[in-house]
C-alpha positions in Angstrom: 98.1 185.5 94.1 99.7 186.1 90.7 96.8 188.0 88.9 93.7 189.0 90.4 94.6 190.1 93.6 98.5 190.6 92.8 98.5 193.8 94.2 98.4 191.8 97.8 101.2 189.7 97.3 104.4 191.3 97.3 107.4 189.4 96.0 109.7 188.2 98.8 113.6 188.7 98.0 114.6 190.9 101.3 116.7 188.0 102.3 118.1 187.9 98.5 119.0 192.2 98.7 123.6 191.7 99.3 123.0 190.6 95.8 119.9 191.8 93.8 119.6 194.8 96.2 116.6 196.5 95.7 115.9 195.8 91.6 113.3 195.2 89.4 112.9 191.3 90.5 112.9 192.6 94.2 111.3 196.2 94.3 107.0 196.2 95.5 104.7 198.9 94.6 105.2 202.1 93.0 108.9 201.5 92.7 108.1 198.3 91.1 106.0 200.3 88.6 108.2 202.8 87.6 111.3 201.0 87.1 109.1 197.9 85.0 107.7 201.1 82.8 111.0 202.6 82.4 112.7 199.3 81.1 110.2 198.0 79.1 111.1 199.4 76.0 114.6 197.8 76.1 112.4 194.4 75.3 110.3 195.8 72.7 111.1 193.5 69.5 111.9 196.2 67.5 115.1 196.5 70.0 115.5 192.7 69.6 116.9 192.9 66.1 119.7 191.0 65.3 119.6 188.9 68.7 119.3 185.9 66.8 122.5 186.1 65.6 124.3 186.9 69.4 122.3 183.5 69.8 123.7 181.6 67.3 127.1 183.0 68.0 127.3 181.9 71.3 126.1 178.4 70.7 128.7 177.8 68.2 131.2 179.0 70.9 129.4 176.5 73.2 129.0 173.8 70.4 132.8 173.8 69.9 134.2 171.8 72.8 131.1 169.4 72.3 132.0 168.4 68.7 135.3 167.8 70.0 133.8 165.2 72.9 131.6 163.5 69.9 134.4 162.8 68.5 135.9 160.7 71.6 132.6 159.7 72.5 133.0 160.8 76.3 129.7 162.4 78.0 129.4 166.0 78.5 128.0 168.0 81.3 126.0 170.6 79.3 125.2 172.7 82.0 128.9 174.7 82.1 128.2 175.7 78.3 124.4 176.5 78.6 125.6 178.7 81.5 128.3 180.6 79.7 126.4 181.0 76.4 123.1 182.2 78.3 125.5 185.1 80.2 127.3 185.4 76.7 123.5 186.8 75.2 122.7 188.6 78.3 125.8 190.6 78.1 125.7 191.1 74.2 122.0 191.6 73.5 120.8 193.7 76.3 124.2 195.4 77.5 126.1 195.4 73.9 128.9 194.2 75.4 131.9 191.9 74.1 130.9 188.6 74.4 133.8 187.9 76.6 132.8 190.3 79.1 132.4 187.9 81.8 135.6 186.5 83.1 136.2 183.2 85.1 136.7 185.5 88.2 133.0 187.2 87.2 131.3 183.9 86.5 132.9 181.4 90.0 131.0 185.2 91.6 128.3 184.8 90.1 127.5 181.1 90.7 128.3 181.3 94.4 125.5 184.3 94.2 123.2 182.1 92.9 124.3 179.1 95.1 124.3 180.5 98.6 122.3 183.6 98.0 119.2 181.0 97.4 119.7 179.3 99.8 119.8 182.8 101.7 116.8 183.6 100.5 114.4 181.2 102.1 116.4 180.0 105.1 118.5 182.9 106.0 120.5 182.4 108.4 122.4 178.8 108.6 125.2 178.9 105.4 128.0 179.1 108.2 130.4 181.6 108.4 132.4 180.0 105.8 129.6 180.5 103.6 128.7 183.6 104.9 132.0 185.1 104.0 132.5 183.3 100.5 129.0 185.3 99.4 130.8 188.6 100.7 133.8 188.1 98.1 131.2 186.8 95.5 129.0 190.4 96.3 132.3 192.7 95.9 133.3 190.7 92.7 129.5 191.8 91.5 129.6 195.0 92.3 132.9 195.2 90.3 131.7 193.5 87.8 128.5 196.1 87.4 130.9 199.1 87.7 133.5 197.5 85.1 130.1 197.8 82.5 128.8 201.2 83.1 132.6 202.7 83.0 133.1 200.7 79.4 129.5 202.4 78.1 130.5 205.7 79.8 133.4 205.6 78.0 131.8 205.3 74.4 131.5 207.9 72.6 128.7 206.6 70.4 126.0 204.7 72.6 124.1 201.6 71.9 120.4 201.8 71.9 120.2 199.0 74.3 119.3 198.4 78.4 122.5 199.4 80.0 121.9 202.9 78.2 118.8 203.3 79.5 119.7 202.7 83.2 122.4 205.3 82.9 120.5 208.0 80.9 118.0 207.4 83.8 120.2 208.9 86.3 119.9 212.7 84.4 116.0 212.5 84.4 114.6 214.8 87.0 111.5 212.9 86.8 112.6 209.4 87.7 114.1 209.9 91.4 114.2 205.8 91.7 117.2 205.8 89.3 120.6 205.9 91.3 124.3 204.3 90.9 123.1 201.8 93.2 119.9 201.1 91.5 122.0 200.5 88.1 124.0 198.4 89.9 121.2 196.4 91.2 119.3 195.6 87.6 122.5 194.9 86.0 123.2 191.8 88.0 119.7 190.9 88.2 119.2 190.8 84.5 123.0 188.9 85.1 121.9 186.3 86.8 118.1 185.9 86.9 118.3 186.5 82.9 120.7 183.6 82.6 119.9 181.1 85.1 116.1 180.0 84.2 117.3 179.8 80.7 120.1 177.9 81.1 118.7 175.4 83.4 115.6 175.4 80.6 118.3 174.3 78.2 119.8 171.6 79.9 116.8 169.8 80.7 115.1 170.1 77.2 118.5 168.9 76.0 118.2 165.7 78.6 115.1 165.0 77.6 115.2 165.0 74.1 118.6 162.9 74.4 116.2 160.0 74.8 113.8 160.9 72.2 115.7 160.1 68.6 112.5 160.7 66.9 112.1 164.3 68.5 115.8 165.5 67.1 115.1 163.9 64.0 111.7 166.1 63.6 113.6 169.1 64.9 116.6 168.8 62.8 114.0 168.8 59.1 113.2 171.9 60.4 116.7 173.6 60.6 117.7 171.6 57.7 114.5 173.5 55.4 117.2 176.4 56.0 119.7 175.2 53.7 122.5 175.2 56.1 122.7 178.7 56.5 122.5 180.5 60.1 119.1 180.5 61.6 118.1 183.8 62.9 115.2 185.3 64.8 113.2 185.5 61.7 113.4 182.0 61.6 111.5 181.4 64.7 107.9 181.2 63.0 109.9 178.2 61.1 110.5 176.2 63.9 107.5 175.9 65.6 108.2 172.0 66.5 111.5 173.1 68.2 109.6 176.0 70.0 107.2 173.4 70.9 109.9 171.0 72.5 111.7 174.2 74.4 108.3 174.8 76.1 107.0 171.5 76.6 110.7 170.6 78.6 109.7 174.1 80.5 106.2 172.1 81.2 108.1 169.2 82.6 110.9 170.9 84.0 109.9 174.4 85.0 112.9 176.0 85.6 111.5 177.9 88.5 109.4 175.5 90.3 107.9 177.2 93.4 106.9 181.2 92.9 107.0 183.0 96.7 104.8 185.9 97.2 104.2 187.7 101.0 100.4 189.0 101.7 100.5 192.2 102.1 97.2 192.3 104.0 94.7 189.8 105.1 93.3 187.5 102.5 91.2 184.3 102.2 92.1 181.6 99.4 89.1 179.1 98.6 88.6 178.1 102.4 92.3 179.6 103.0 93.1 182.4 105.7 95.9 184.2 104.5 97.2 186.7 107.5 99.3 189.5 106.5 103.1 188.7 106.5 102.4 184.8 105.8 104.6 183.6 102.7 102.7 182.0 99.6 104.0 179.3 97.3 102.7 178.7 93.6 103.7 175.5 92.8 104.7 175.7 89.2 105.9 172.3 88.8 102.3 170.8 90.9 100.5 172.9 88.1 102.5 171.7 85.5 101.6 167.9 86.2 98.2 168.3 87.1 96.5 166.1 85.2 93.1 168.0 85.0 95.4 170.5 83.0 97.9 168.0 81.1 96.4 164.6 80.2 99.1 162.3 80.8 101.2 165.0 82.5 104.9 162.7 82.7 104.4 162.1 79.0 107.0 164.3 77.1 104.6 165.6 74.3 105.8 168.8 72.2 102.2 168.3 70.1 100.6 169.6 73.1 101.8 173.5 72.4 101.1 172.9 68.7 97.7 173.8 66.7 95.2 175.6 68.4 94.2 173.7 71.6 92.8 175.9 74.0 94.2 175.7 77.6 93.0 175.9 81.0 94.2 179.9 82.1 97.3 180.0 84.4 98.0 176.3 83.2 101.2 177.4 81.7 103.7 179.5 83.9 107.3 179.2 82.8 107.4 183.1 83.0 105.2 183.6 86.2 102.0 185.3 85.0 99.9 188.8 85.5 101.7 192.3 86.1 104.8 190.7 87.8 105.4 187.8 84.6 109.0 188.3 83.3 110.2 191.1 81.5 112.2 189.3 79.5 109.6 186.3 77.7 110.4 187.4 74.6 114.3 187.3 74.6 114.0 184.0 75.9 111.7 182.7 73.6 114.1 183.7 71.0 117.7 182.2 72.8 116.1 179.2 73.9 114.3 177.8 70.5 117.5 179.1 68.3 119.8 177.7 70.3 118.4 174.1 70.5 117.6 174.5 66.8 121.7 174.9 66.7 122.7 171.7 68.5 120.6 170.0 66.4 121.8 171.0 63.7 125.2 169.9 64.5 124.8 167.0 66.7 122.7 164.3 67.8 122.4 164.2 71.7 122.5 160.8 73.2 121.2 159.4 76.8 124.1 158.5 79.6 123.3 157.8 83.3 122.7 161.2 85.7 123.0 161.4 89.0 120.3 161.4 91.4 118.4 165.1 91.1 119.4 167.3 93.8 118.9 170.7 93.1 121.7 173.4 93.5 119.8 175.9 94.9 116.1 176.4 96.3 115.2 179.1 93.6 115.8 177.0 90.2 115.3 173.3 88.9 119.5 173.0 88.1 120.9 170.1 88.8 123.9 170.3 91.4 125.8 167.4 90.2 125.3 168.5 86.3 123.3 167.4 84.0 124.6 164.8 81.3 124.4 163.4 78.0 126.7 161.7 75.0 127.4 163.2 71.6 127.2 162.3 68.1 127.6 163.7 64.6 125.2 163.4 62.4 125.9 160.9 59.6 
């Protein structure tokens, strides 16, 4: 489904398209192809300079409010600040824009998108007509939101080498027809929201989970602490390969997209499996991710497991999808998420509180509705 017959299985967003339109996460076929070549440069790592910094920038922004709660020693729900810092390094690393780009107005709009246009997206109809017509305001506040960042790089004389560039030189090259207003309009709120909302929901739960590991923050803080203080940066990452390990051992336990759809294009047999053509397909992510045949002990929280050179099982691990389709943007979040727990630690020491029960706030991610919670300290 994902790899060796991926050209069969189409990825299923037509109920998603008020929001994401037809974009990278939603195009199929040679559309698909072409706008995935064009972008691809934007993520090279040479065009990643310097984004450990925006990271670091907009934790400290984050971390701010948190020391202030250590200090009173109420619990926090992490999930508003992961949210606003992840948006905070979409909009500065990939746009170039100021990191308060995103206004209150911009980010309620953005998580009713995410709210009701998941839930959208694999029911349909059945929000309500109160729903219905709370996702229409939330679409025109996108769509003004997306104009409101190709007038600011229009109106610079001197543009940044970045994605929001490229879309918009796009529209002058006769040989890329797929490139319209509409289509720029499209990609920037899907790299918006899709490029903030795994993440995020990534961070909180690797932040959960660690809260009741002491040992694991301990280990994680030697590392930032071998920096002398100073600022980690990107560089840094090949230095904390014990954080990276925790960041992508919560993403084993927690995917932050659980379930991948995918529609058959044509007729297809699985194992002992019919597939007909226009039947939906679910990956489970999260049943892969606990399999024990894959991950001995799977509920054990074990960072060791992505450390050293154990070989695993292909298609184990699929926090990014996998094959043609896997996310563009792995290595941007392989550099937020890592740096930005390596930050936290650095400055505080999380603590377990009670959560409430999981429900999740939408069908597409692993986020916690009611928030996700945990208690602050300084360290000593």
């Amino acid at each position: 489904v994902l790899q060796t017959n991926n050209s069969n299985y189409l990825g299923d967003f037509s109920r998603f398209s008020a929001i994401l339109g037809d974009s990278l996460l939603a195009a199929n076929g040679d559309k698909w192809r072409a706008l995935r070549a064009r972008m691809q440069p934007a993520f090279a790592a040479s065009k990643l300079r310097g984004s450990g910094r925006l990271v670091v920038e907009a934790a400290d922004r984050m971390i701010e409010p948190w020391l202030q709660a250590a200090d009173t020693g109420r619990r926090v729900d992490v999930m508003p600040g992961f949210v606003s810092s992840t948006l905070e390094f979409v909009v500065t690393s990939l746009f170039s824009l100021p990191h308060d780009f995103i206004t209150e107005t911009d980010l309620a709009a953005i998580e009713i998108g995410l709210r009701l246009g998941g839930r959208a997206m694999h029911f349909g109809a059945g929000m309500g007509s109160g729903g219905r017509a709370e996702l229409v305001r939330a679409v025109a506040q996108h769509d003004e939101m997306a104009a409101r960042a190709v007038a600011m790089r229009r109106a610079q004389k001197k543009k940044p080498d970045d994605l929001l560039t490229l879309l918009i030189d796009a529209l002058d090259d006769p040989d890329f027809p797929e490139m319209t207003e509409k289509q720029i309009r499209d990609d920037i709120l899907t790299f918006l929201l899709a490029g903030h909302e795994t993440t995020s929901t990534a961070l909180g739960w690797a932040l959960r989970l660690i809260s009741r590991r002491p040992q694991v923050q301990e280990r994680m803080r030697e590392e930032v602490l071998a920096f002398g203080g100073r600022d980690p940066d990107e560089d840094d990452l090949k230095a904390l390969t014990y954080t990276t390990a925790v960041f992508n051992e919560a993403m084993r336990m927690r995917p932050p997209r659980p379930l991948m759809i995918r529609m058959a294009a044509e007729n297809d047999r699985i194992d002992n499996v019919n597939v007909l053509r226009g039947m939906r397909v679910g990956v489970s992510i999260l049943g892969i991710h606990h399999h024990p045949e894959f991950w001995p002990e799977p509920e054990k929280f074990e960072p060791e497991r992505f450390l050293g050179t154990t070989e695993r099982a292909p298609n184990s691990y699929l926090p990014f999808s996998a094959g043609p389709r896997s996310c563009i943007g792995i290595r941007l979040a392989m550099i937020e998420g890592p740096l930005m727990l390596a930050r936290i630690v650095q400055k505080l020491r999380a603590l377990p509180v009670q959560n409430p029960p999981l429900v999740s706030q939408s069908v597409v991610t692993l986020r916690p509705r009611d928030g996700q919670f945990v208690r602050f300290e300084r360290w000593n």
